[in-house]
N, C-alpha and C positions, 0 to 999 in steps of 0.2 A: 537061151539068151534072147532077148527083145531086140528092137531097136536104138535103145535109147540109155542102156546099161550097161553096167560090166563087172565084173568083182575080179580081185587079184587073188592072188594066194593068201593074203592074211584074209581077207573074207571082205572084207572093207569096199562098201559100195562105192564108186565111181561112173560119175557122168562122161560121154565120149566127148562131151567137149570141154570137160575139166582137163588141167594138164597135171593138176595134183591131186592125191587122196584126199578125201573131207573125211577130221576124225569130231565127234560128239562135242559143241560148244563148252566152254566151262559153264554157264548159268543154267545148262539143261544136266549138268552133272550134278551141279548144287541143290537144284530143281528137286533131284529125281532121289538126293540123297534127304531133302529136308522130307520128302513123301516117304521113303522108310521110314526117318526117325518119328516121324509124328504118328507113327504105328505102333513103337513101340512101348509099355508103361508109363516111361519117363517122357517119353513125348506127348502123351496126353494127357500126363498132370502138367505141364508147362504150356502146353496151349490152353489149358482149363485157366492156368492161372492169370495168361496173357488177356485171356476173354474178358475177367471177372475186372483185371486194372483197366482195361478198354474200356467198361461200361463204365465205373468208377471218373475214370476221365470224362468221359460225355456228361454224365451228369454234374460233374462239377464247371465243366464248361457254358452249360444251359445256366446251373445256379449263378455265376458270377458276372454273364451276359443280363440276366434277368437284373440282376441288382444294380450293376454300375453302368448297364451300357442302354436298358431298354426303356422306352417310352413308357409312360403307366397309359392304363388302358381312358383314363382322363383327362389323357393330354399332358401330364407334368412330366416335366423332364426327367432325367438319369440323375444320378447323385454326381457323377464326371460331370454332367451342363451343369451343375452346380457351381463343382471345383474351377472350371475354367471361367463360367460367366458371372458369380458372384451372386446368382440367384438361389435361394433356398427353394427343399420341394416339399412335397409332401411325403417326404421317406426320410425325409431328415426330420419333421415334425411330429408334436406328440397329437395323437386325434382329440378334436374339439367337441365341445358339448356346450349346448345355450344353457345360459344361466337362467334360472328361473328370480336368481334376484334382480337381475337387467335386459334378460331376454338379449343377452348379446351372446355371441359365439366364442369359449375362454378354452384352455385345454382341459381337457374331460379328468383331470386330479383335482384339477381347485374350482370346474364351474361349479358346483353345486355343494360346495362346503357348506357347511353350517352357519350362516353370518355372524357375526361379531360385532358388537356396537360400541362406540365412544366416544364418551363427551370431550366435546372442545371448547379450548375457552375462547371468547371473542371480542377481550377487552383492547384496547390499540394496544397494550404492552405487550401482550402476549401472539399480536402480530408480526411476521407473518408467519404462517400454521404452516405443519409438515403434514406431509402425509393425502392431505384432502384429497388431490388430485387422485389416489388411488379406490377413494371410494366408488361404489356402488350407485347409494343413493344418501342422502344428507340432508337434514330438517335442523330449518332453523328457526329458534323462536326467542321468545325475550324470556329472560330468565330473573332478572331482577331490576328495577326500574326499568330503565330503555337499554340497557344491555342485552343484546343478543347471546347465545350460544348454540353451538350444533350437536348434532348426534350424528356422527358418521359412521354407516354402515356398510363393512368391507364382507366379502365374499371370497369372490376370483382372485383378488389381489390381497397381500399380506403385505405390506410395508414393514419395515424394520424400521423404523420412528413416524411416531404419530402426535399428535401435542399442540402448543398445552394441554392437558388432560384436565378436567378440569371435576367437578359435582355434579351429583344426580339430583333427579329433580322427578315431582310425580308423574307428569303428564309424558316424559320422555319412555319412564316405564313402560307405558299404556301401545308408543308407538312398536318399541323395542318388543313387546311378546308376540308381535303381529306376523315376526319372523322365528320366535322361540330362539330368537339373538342373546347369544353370549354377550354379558354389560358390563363392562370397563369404563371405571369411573375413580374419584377419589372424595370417598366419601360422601357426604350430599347433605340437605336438610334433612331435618329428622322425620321428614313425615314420609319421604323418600323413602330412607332407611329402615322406616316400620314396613314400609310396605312392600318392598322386594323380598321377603322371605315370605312374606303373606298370600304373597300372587306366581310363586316359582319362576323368579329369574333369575337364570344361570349364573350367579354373580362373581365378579372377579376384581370386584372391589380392591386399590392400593393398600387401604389399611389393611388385607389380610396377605396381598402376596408380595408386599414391597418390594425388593430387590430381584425378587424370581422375573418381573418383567418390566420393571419400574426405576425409573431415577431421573436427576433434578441435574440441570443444568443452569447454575446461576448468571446472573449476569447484573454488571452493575447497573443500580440504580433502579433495576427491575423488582417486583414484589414475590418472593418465595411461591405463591401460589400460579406465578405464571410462568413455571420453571419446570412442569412437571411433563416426563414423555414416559411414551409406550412403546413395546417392540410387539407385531401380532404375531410374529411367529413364535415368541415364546409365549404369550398369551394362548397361542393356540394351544401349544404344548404342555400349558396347563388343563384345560380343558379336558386334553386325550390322557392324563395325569387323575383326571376327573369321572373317568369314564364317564363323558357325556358324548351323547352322540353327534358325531361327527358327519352326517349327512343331512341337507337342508330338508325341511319339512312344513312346508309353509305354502299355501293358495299364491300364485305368481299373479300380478296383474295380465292384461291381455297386451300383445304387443304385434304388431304390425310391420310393414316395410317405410323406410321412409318414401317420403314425398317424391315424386319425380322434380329433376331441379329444375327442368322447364315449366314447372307447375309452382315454383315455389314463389312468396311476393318478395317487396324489397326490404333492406334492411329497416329496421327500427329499432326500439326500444321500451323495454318494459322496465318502471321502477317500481320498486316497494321502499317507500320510507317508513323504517317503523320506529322511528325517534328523531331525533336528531342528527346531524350531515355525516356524521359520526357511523351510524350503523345507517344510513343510506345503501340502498342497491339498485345497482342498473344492472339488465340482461340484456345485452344488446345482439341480436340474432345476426348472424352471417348465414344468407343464403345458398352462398358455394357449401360448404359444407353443414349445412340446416343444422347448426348450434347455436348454442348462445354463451356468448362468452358474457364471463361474469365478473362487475365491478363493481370495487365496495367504498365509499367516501370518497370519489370522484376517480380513483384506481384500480389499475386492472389488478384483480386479486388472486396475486400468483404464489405457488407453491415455491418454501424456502430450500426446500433440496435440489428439485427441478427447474426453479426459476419457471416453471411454466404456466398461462393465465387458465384459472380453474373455467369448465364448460361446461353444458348440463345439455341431453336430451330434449329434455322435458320439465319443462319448470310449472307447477305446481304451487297455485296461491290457495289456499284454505284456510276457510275463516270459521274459529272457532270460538263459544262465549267466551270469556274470563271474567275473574271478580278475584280481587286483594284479598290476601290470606294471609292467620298469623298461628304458626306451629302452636306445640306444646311446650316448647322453649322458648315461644316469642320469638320465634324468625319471620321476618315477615318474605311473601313469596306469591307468587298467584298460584291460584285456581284454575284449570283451561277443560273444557268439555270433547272431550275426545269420542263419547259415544255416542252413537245417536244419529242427526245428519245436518249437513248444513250448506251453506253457499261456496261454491267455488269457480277457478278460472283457470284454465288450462293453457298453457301455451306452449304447443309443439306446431314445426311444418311454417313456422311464421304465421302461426293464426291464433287469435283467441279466442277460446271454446267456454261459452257458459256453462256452468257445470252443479252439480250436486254433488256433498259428499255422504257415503252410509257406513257409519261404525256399528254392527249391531252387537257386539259384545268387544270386552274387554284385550281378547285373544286373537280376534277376526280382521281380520284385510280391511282396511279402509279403501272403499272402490268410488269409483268417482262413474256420474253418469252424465248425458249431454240431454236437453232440453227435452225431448223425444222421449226420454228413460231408455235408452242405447248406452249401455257399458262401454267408456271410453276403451281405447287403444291407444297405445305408447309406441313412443317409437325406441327399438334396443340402445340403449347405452345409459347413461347416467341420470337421474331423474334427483331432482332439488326440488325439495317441500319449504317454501315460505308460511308459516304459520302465523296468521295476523287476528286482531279482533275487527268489529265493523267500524272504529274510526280509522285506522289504518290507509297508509293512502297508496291507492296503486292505479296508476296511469300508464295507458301503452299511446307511444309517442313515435 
């Protein structure tokens, strides 16, 4: 026996300055029983199995961290700073891809659809137009005496009503293959109508698919033919009905960043009068946002579903010959030279750019060049083609 021991007769160690036995805690009995069981078969399938839910948890714990609570590695928030601050992220969003029809940035399912083109009418009655605002890009020219009409061409954007719809016409063609544009029309002159099966455009003519994407909204006092709308998404739906191919295929113009806005000048205004007060246009540029908001017979020309004033990138005068033409039924109608090249005036960034335009075939991109022969650049979003002849008057004010 030591100094500092002692044991009784049960055996049970005691200290000489304990006044009681110490018997074995409970936690060291539990201890010592969970170290047998986990020896035995059944205790080491139930710790295997406790390991396997252990890991299971950890990684579901990383996965739901990563997703609702963590930073992206680019700075966007959690999809939680969403829900509490009202900001969307990029994990909520679908990924974007520049559109080669506008060089702007759309979600990567519809930027690079196959464009779609469609005539609109531009008579006051059939004012004001749906749809425009969703376009691309849009070319306006006179279609019979000094009445204008457009050809709107959508992409990124489908609208479910677009209108009046109105007739084809030749030179509309010429623009429309330059993207291999799906052409929505209703009907047209006949020299039109000879000619779109002769040169393969995808045609979706109202006379052949009436109701599949088609119908008339009358209104009194109004003339049947400026009653007529479009839906593109069932338009489209024809198309893929069509087996035509559904992805864009077509030479993009060149496009650039915009203007720094401390570089930018001050407001103005560019008109094109290409008749009477009637089909009158002013662009009148906002330098805060390096647009030009577009006005047509002294009014801002706003979309009828949106109510909102149409604006363009890049506004595009191009001056091409014409000469009076009469069908083979005696329609009378113009002539416009689409191939080939000619005078133009560019205005993006609040500047105007003298310019050159080159069609060298039928099918090929119309590219516009600056005094140098330097291939303009655009700036991403919406670009408007004014098609004028050389007495046409266009003044920047």
């Amino acid at each position: 026996m030591d100094d500092f021991s002692n044991s009784n007769n049960d055996g049970i160690q005691i200290n000489e300055y304990d006044t009681k036995p110490r018997k074995p805690s409970r936690i060291s009995e539990l201890w010592q029983k969970l170290k047998d069981y986990k020896n035995t078969p059944k205790g080491k399938k139930v710790l295997m199995i406790s390991l396997v839910c252990l890991i299971i948890l950890l990684l579901l714990s990383v996965t739901v961290y990563n997703r609702y609570f963590a930073t992206g590695a680019d700075g966007t928030g959690s999809v939680l700073d969403s829900l509490f601050t009202g900001k969307s992220t990029d994990a909520n969003k679908e990924k974007t891809e520049v559109s080669k029809l506008d060089g702007a940035k759309h979600p990567a399912s519809t930027a690079n659809r196959n464009p779609l083109a469609v005539m609109v009418e531009n008579h006051p009655d059939a004012r004001p137009h749906s749809g425009l605002d969703k376009a691309s890009v849009v070319y306006e020219a006179i279609a019979e005496g000094g009445i204008t009409r457009f050809m709107a061409v959508f992409g990124p954007n489908a609208p479910e009503k677009v209108g009046p719809v109105r007739s084809a016409r030749t030179y509309y063609l010429d623009w429309a293959l330059e993207y291999d544009a799906f052409y929505s029309h209703v009907g047209g002159n006949i020299d039109a109508l000879d000619l779109i099966p002769q040169i393969g455009i995808k045609d979706l003519d109202q006379f052949k698919y009436g109701t599949k994407a088609y119908w008339r909204e009358p209104q009194a006092g109004i003339a049947t033919e400026h009653t007529m709308y479009t839906d593109l998404t069932k338009l489209y739906d024809i198309a893929k009905d069509n087996d035509w191919d559904m992805k864009a295929d077509f030479q993009p113009l060149l496009f650039k960043d915009d203007l720094a806005q401390d570089q930018r000048p001050e407001a103005h205004t560019v008109t094109v009068n290409f008749s009477t007060n009637t089909y009158k246009v002013d662009w009148k540029y906002d330098p805060e946002t390096n647009t030009y908001l577009r006005e047509m017979a002294d009014s801002p020309h706003k979309d009828a579903i949106t109510g909102e004033q149409l604006t363009a990138k890049n506004v595009v005068v191009q001056e091409v010959a014409r000469e009076a033409t009469i069908t083979r039924i005696n329609e009378n109608g113009w002539k416009m030279t689409t191939v080939g090249s000619g005078k133009a005036k560019i205005y993006l960034d609040g500047k105007e750019v003298e310019a050159t335009w080159k069609k060298k075939s039928r099918d090929e991109r119309t590219r516009f060049y600056n005094l140098d022969g330097q291939e303009i650049e655009f700036n991403p979003g919406v670009t408007w083609y004014e098609i004028v002849h050389s007495d046409t008057s266009v003044v920047k004010e």
